[in-house]
C-alpha positions as a printed Julia matrix, in Angstrom:
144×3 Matrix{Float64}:
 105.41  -118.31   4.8
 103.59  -114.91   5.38
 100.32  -116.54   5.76
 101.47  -119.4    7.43
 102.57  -116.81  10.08
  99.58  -114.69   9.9
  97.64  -118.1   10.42
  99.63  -119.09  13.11
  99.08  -115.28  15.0
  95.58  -115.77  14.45
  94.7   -119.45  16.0
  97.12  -118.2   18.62
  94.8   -115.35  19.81
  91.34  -117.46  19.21
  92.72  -119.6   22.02
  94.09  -116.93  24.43
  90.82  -115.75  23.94
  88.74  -119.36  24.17
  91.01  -119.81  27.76
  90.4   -116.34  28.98
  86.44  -117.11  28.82
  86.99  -120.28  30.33
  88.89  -119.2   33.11
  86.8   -116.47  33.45
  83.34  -118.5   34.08
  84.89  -118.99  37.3
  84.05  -115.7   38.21
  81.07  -113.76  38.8
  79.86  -115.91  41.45
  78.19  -112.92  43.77
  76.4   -109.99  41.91
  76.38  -107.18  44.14
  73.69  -104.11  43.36
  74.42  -101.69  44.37
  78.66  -102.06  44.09
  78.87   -98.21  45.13
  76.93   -97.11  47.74
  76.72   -93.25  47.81
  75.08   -91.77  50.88
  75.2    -88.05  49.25
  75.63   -85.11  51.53
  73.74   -85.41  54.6
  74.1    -82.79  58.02
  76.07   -83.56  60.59
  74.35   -85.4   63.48
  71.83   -87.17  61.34
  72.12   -90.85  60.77
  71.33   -93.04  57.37
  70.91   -96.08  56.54
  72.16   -97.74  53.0
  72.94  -101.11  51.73
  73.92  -103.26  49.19
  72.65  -106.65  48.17
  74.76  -109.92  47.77
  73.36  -112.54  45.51
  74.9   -116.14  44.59
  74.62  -116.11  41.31
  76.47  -119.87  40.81
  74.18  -122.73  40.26
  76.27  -124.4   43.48
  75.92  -123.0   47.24
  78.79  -121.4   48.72
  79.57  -119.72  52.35
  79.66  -116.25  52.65
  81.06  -114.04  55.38
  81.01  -110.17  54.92
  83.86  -108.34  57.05
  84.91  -104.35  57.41
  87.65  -103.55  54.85
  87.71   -99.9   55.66
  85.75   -98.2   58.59
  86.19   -94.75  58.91
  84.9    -93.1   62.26
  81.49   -91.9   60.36
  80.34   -94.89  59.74
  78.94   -97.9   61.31
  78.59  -101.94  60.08
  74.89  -102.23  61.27
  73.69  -105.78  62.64
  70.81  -106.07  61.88
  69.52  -104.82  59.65
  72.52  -106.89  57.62
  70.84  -110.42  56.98
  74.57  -111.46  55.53
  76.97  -113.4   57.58
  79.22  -111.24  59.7
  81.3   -113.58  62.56
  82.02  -116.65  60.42
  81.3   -118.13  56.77
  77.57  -119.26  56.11
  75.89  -120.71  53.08
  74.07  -118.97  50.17
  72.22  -120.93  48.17
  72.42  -120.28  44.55
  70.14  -117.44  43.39
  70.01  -116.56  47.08
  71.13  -113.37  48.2
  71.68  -111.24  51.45
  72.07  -107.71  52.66
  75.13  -105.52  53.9
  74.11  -102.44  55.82
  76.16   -99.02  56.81
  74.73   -96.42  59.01
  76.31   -93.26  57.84
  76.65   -90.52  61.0
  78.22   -87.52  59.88
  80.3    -85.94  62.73
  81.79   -82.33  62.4
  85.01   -83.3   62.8
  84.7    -84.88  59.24
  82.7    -81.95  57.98
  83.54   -80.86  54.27
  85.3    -84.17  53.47
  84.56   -86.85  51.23
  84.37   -90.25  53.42
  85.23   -94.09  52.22
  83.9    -96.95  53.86
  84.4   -100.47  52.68
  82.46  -104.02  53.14
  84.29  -107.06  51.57
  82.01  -110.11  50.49
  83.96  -113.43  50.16
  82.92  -116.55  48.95
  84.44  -119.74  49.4
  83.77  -123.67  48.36
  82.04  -125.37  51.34
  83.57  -128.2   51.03
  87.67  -127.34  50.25
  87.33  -123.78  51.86
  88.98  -122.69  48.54
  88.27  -118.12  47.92
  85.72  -118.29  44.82
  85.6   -114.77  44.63
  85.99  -111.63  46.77
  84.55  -108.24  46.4
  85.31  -104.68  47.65
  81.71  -102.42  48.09
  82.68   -99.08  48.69
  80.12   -96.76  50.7
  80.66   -93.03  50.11
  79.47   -90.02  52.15
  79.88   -86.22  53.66
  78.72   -84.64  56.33
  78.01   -80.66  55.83
């Protein structure tokens, strides 16, 4: 009975695992490089510019729209030099891939602190408008 049990334990696990890989393939359909963006310490009253890239990595196209998430007053969603979507959903092809830009302005009001900005990238089916997949890049900075 003890190895019937142990057997039993066993399969069970093989196939939570086998359906977690499944379900996972689903995912992972944009690779985004950098997913921090860290702007460093820059003075205040300069301005820089950083980005991330977006890439379909799905052998199907999907529509991608890139929104604010988090906006502090330092920085800035710059269009262009984006080349992703910004004011509605627009297809990536697969193994094509796009660019978010932030302009990072440190003011002295912020001086000292450590700043968050965030860019969400959401993809969705074209044809049911189903998510896909949505991720958070994060864009860090301070001003001295």
């Amino acid at each position: 009975m003890r190895n019937a049990t142990r057997t039993l334990v066993l399969a069970l696990l093989f196939a939570a695992v086998a359906v977690g890989g499944a379900s996972s393939a689903t995912q992972g359909v944009l690779h985004v490089n950098p997913q921090t963006v860290n702007f460093g310490t820059k003075p205040v009253g300069s301005s820089t510019f950083k980005g991330a890239t977006i890439k379909n990595t799905s052998s199907s196209p999907v529509n991608l729209i890139v929104t604010i998430a988090r906006e502090p007053d330092d920085f800035g969603f710059v269009v262009p030099p984006t080349t992703c979507p910004v004011f509605e959903p627009a297809p990536l092809a697969p193994g094509e891939s796009c660019d978010a830009v932030m302009r990072f302005s440190p003011s002295e009001f912020f001086a000292g602190q450590d700043q968050l900005a965030q860019l969400q990238a959401q993809a969705t089916d074209p044809t049911t408008g189903a998510v896909l997949e949505t991720v958070l890049i994060d864009f860090t900075g301070r001003g001295k």
